[in-house]
GUMIVO-795185 format. One record per residue (C-alpha): residue number from 1; x, y, z negated; chain. Coordinates in steps of 0.5 Angstrom, whole numbers, plus 500, padded with zeros to 3 digits. Example, Ala and Ser with C-alpha at 12.3 -4.5 7.8 and 13.67 -1.06 7.14 Angstrom:
// residues 2
ATOM   i  px  py  pz ch
ATOM   1 525 491 484  A
ATOM   2 527 498 486  A
END
This chain:
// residues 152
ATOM   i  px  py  pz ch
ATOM   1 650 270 253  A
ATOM   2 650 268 245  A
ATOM   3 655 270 240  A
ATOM   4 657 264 236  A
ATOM   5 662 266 230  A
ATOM   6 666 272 230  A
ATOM   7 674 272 229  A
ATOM   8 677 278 226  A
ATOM   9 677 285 226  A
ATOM  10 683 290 228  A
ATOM  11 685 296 226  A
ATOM  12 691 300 230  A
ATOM  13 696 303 225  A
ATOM  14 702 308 225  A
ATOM  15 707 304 220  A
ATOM  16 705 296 219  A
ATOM  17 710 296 213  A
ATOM  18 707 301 210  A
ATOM  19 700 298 212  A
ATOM  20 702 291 209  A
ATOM  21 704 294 204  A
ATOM  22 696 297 203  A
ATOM  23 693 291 204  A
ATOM  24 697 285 202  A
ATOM  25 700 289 196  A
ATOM  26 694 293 194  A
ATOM  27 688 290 195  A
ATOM  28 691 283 196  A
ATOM  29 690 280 202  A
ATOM  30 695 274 205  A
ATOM  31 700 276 211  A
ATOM  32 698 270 215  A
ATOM  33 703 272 220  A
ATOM  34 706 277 224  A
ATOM  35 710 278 230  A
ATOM  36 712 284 236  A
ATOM  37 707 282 243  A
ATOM  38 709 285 249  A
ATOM  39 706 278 253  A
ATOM  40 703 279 259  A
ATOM  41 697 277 257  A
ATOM  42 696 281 251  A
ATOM  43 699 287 256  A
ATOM  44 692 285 260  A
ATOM  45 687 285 255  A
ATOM  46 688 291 251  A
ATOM  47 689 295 258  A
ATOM  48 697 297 257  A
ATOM  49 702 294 262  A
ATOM  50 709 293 259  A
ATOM  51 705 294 252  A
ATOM  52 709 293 245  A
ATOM  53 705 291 239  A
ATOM  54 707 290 232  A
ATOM  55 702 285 230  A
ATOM  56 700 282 223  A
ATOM  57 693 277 222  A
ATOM  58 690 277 214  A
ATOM  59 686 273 210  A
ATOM  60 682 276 205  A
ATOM  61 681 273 199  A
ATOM  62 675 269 198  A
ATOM  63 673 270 206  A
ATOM  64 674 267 212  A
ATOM  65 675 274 216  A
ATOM  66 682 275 218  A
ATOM  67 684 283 219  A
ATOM  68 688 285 225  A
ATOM  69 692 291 224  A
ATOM  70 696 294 230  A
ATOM  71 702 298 231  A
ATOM  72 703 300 238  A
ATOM  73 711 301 239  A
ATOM  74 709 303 247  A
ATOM  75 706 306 249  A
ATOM  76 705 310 242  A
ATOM  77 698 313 240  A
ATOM  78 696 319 237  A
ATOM  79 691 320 231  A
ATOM  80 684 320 230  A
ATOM  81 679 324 227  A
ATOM  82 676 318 222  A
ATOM  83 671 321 218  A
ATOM  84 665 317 217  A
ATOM  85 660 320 222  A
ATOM  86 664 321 227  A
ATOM  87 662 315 233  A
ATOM  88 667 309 234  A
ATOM  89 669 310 226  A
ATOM  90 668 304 222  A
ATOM  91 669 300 215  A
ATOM  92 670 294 212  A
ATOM  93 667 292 206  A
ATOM  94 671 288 201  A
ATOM  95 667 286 195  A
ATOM  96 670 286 188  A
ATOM  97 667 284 181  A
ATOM  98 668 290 177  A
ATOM  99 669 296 182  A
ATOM 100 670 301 175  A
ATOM 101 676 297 174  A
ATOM 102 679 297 181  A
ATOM 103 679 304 182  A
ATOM 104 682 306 177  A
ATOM 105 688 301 179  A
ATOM 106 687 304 185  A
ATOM 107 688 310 183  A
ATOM 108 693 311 178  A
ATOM 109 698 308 185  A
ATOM 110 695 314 189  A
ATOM 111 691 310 193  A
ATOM 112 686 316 196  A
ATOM 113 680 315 196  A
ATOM 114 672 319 199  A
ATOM 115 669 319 192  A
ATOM 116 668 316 185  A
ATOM 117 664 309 185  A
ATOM 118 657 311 186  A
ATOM 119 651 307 183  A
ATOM 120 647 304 189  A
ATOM 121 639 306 187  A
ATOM 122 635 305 192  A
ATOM 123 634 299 198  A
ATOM 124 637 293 198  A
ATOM 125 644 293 194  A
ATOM 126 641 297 188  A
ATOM 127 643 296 182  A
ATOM 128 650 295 186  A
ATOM 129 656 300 187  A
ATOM 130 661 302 193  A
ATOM 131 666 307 195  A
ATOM 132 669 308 200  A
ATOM 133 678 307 200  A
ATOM 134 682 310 206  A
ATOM 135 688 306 207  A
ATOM 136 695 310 209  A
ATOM 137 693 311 217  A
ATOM 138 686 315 213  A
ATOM 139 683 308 216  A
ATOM 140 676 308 212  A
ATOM 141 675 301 207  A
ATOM 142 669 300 203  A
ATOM 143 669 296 196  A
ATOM 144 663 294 194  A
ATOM 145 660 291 187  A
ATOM 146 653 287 189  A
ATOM 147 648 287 183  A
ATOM 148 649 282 178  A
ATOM 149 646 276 181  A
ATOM 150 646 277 188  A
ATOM 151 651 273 192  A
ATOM 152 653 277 198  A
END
């Protein structure tokens, strides 16, 4: 077997307006489309007969990666512990030309977020910056300012 590509990347959430406005509002991602699924095939691939999901897909600005979030009507879920060091916890990184200045945008709409912009020193992103971002479900994002001149 050979992985060729990578497709999207989803995040099941509580509330999809409510996440929409987040990503599509706040960090500026497109909505590419969103609608209810309760078809069998989905039902079968994510393991819940009779299933009903609110779904959106995103493009994010620069990049061919579509988000996925999820909102499941039935059968609903419950939150989950989503600190960082805890197994099955992700993130996705969005980079960002100045960091500084997008966190304090950020901020002074009430987006939570783990710490300030922290000055990457050592490894290969020195000379770059990070911070983690939740979004409305506690979900952590990254935004990422490489060092100048690398294009990553």
């Amino acid at each position: 077997m050979k992985v060729i590509g990578v497709h999207h990347t989803s995040y099941t959430i509580s509330n999809l307006e409510r996440s929409l406005e987040f990503y599509v509002g706040l960090l500026g991602c497109e909505l590419l489309w969103q609608r209810e699924i309760s078809d069998k095939y989905f039902c079968d691939i994510v393991g819940f007969p009779e299933c009903t999901v609110r779904a959106a897909h995103l493009s994010i600005p620069g990049s061919e990666h579509v988000i996925e979030l999820f909102e499941y009507v039935s059968p609903e879920g419950k939150p989950m512990d989503l600190q960082p060091n805890n197994p099955g916890s992700s993130h996705l990184a969005f980079v960002v030309e100045d960091l500084s200045v997008v966190y304090e945008q950020l901020k002074a709409k009430g987006v939570n977020f783990r710490t300030p912009p922290v000055t990457i020193d050592a490894g290969v992103n020195k000379g770059g910056y990070g911070v983690y971002i939740l979004d409305p479900d506690g979900i952590t994002m990254e935004l990422f300012q490489p060092p100048k001149g690398d294009d990553k």
